[in-house]
C-alpha positions in Angstrom: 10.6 14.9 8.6 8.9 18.5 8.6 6.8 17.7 5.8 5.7 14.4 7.5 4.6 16.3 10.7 2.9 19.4 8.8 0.5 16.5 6.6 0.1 14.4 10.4 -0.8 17.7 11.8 -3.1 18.5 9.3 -5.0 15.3 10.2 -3.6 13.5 7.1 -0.7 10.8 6.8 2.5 10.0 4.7 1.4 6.5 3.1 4.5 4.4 1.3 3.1 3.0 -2.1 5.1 0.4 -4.2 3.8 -0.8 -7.6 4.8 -3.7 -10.3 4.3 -0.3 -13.1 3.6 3.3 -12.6 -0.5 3.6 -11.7 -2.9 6.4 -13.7 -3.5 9.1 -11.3 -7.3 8.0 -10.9 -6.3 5.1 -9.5 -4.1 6.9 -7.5 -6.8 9.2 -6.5 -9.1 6.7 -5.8 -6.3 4.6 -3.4 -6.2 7.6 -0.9 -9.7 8.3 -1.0 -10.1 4.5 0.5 -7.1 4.9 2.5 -8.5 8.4 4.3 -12.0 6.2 4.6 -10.5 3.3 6.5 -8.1 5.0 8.5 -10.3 8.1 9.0 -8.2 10.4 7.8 -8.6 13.6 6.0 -5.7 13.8 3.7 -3.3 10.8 2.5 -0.1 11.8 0.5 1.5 8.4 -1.4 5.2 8.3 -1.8 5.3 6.2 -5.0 7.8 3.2 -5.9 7.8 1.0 -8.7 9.5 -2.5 -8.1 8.7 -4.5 -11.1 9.8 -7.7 -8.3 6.1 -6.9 -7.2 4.9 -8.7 -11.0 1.6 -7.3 -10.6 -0.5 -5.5 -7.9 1.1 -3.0 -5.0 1.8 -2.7 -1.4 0.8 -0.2 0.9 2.0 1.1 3.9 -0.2 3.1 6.2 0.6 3.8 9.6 2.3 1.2 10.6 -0.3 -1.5 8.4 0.8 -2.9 5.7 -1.2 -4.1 2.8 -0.1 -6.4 0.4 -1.8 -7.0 -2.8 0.8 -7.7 -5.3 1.3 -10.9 -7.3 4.5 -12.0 -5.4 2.6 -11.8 -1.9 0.1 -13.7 -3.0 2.7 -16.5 -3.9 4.2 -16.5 -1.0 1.4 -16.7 0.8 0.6 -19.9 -1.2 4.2 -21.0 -0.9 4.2 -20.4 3.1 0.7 -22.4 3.3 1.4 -25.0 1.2 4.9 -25.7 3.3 2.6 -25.9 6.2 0.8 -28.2 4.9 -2.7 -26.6 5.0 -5.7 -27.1 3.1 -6.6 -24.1 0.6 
């Protein structure tokens, strides 16, 4: 979209957030200040979701990276290494 390219062209990024519940904008704040640290960015926009499917945590998408640190990945994570067989 024109927005999309006028933040990329600004040297900043489009990021796709979804949350178990709605975060406090310091938090928010504080996500794209990490997110313009690791990805060397200057600006990161989040385009906010809430799926309460999530049950805790988010998931971030960043250029193509995605980031999972809800509750429900974690599980399946478990469930997927447990299947296997793995140690913990």
């Amino acid at each position: 979209t024109a927005h999309r390219l006028a933040v990329e062209e600004g040297g900043g990024t489009l990021c796709r957030l979804t949350c178990a519940r709605p975060l406090p904008p310091q938090e928010l704040e504080r996500l794209k200040e990490a997110v313009c640290r690791m990805h060397r960015l200057k600006k990161a926009e989040l385009l906010v979701k809430i799926d309460p499917e999530l049950l805790g945590g988010f998931r971030l998408e960043v250029q193509g990276v995605t980031y999972d640190k809800s509750v429900r990945g974690g599980l399946n994570v478990l469930a997927r290494t447990l299947g296997e067989g793995r140690a913990l």
